[in-house]
C-alpha positions in Angstrom: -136.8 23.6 1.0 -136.4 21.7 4.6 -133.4 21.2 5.9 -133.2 17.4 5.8 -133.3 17.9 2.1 -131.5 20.5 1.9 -128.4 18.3 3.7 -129.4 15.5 1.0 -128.4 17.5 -1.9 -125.2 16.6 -3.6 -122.8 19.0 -5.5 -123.9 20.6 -8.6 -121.9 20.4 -12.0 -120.6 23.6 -11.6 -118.9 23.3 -8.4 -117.4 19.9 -9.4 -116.1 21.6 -12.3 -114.6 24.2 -9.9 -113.2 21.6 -8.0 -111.6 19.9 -10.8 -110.2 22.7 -12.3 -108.6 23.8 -8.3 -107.4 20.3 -7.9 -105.9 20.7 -11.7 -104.1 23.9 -10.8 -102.5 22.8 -7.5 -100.9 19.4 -9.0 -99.7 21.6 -11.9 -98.1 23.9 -9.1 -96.4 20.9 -7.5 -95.6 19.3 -10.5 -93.8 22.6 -11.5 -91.8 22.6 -8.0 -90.8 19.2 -8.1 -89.1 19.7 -11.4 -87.5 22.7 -10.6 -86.1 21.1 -7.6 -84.9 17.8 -9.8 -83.9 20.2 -12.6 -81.5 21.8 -9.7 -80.5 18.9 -8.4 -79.6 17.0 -11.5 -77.8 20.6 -12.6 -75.3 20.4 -9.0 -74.3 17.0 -9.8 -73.1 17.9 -13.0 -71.4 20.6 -11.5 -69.8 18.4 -8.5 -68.7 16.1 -11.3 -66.8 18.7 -13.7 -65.1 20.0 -10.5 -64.3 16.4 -9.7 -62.8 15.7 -13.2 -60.8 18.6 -13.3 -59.4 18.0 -9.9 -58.6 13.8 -10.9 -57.2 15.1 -14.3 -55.1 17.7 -12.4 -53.9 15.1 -9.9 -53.1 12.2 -13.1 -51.0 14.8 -14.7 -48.7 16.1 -11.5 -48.2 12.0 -10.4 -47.0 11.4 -14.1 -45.4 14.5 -14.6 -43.3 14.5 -11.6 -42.0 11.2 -12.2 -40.6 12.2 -16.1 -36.9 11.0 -16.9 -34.4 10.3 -19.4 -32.0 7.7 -19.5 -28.4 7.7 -20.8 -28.4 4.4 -21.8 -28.1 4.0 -25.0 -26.2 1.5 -27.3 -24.1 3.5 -29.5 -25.0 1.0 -33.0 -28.2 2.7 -33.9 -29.3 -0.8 -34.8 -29.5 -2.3 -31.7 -32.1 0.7 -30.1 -35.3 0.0 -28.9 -36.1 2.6 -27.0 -35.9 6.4 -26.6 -36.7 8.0 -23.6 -37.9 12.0 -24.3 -39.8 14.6 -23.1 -41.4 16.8 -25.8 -43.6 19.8 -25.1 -45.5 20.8 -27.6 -47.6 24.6 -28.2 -50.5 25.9 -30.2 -53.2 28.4 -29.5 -55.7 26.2 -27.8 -54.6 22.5 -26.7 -50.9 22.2 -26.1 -49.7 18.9 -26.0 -46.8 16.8 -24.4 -45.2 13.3 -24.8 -42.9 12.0 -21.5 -40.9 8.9 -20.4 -41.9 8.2 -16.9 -42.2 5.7 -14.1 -45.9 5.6 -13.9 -47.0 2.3 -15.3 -49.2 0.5 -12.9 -49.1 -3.3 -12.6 -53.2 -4.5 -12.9 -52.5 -7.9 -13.1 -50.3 -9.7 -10.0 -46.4 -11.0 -10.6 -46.5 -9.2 -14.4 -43.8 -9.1 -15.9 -43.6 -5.8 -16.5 -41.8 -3.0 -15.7 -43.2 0.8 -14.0 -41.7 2.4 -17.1 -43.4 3.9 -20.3 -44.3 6.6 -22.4 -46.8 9.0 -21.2 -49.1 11.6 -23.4 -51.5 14.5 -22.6 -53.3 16.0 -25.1 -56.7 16.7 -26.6 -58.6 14.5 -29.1 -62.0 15.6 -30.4 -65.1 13.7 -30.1 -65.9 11.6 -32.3 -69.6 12.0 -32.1 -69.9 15.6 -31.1 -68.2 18.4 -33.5 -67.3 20.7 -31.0 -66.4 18.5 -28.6 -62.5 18.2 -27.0 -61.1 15.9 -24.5 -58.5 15.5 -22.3 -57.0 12.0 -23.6 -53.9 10.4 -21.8 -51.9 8.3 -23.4 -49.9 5.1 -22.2 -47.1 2.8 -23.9 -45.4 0.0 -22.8 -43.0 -0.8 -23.4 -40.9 2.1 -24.1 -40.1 2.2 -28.1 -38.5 4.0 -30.6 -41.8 6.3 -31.4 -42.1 8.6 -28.3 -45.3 9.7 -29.5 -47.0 6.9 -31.1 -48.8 3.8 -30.1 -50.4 2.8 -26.7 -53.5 3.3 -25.1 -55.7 6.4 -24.9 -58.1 7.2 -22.1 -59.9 10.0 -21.9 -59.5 11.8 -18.4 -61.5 14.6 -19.1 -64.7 15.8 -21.2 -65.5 18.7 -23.0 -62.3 21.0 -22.2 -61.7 24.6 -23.3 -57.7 25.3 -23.1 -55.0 22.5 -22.1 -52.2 24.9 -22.1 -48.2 24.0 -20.2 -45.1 25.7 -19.7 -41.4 24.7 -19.1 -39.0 26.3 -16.5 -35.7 26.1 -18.1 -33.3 25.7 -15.3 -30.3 26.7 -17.0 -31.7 30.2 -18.3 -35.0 30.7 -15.4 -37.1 31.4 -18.2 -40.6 29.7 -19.1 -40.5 28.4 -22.2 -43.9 27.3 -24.6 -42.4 24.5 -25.7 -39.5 21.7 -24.8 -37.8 19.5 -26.7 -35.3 16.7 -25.3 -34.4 14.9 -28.7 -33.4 17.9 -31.1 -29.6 20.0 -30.9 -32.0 22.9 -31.5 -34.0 22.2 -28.2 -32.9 21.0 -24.7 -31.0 17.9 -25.7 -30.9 15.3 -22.8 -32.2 18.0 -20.4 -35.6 18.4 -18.5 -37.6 21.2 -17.4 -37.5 22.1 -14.0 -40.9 23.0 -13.4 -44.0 22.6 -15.6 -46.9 24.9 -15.4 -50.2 23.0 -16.3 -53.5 25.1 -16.9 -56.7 23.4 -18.2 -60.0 25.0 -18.3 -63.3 23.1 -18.7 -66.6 24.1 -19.7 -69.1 25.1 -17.5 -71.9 23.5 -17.5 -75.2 25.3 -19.1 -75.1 28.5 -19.3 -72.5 28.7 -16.2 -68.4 30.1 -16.0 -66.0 27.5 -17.1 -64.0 25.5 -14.7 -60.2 26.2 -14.4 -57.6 24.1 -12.8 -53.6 25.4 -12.4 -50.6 24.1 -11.0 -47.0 23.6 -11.3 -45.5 20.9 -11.3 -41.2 20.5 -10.0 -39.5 17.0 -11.8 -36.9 16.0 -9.5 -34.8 13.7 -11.9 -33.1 16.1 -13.5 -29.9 14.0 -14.5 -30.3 11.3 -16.9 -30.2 7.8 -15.3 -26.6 6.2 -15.8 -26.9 3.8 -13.7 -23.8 1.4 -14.3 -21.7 3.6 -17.0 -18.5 5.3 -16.7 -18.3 8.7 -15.4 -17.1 11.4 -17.9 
């Protein structure tokens, strides 16, 4: 063959087919990198985020915590109460829950007519549309009324949670205690807890440790209010 023709030839089947098949491998090489590096990526964000709900959840719960109270002002005819101000800790094996009065409403709308107290809950509520599911709900009241436990709004603060669990520094005794109850003779009536301990652990995400968040927690209003009555 002479070499003008030879330069004239074009590419036989076989080596486009070689081609085809090297190009073929290469993008399936980069299309395998690329989605490891978004599979990654997208895998440290949900990371960042569950660090960043625990934190916000950690941070809710010491601003509402730390600004718990009772008041002793209360009409002596049972029929004229309103309100009862409390602070009940309640224990189980997974999700403890608790129920406060507190100076932690926040005004959204400008001149309301509304006042910074209410009743404040933590405590975990399960998904409604996964089984499995807990999260860390707070729940808001106001105004203050006779059920310290009941009614309000509930937010959820944060998803998918392993353990909420708290403890009570009894000031009188300098024990912890897994519970605390303001309301009953057979509790700490008219009393609150020095300290509380708050732990809460959130799943990991994936196949990856869970997340856990601790800190205590000091209430600095540790008389009831009486602002106004007689001293005994």
């Amino acid at each position: 063959m002479r070499p003008d023709r030879a330069r004239r030839r074009g590419m036989t089947m076989i080596e486009v087919v070689v081609a085809i098949g090297v190009l073929a491998m290469v993008a399936v090489l980069v299309h395998g990198v690329i989605n490891s590096l978004s599979h990654g990526k997208q895998m440290e964000a949900e990371r960042a985020d569950r660090v960043h709900q625990g934190r916000e959840a950690l941070q809710r719960i010491v601003h509402d915590l730390s600004a718990a109270y009772l008041s002793a002002h209360v009409p002596q005819l049972v029929a004229l109460r309103t309100e009862v101000t409390s602070f009940v800790g309640r224990s189980s094996s997974q999700f403890d829950r608790v129920d406060f009065a507190a100076f932690a409403h926040r005004r959204t709308e400008r001149d309301a007519h509304e006042s910074d107290q209410a009743e404040v809950g933590y405590f975990a509520s399960q998904d409604p549309d996964v089984s499995d599911k807990h999260d860390l709900v707070r729940r808001e009241q106001t105004p203050i009324d006779l059920e310290p436990s009941k009614g309000g709004t509930v937010d959820v603060v944060a998803e998918d949670i392993q353990e909420f669990h708290l403890r009570y520094l009894d000031p009188m005794t300098g024990q912890w205690l897994d519970t605390w109850d303001s309301v009953q003779t057979t509790g700490e009536p008219n009393r609150l807890p020095l300290e509380v301990r708050v732990r809460l652990v959130l799943k990991g995400v994936g196949d990856g440790p869970p997340y856990e968040f601790a800190t205590k927690i000091f209430l600095p209003i540790q008389q009831p209010l009486s602002f106004g009555l007689p001293r005994q």
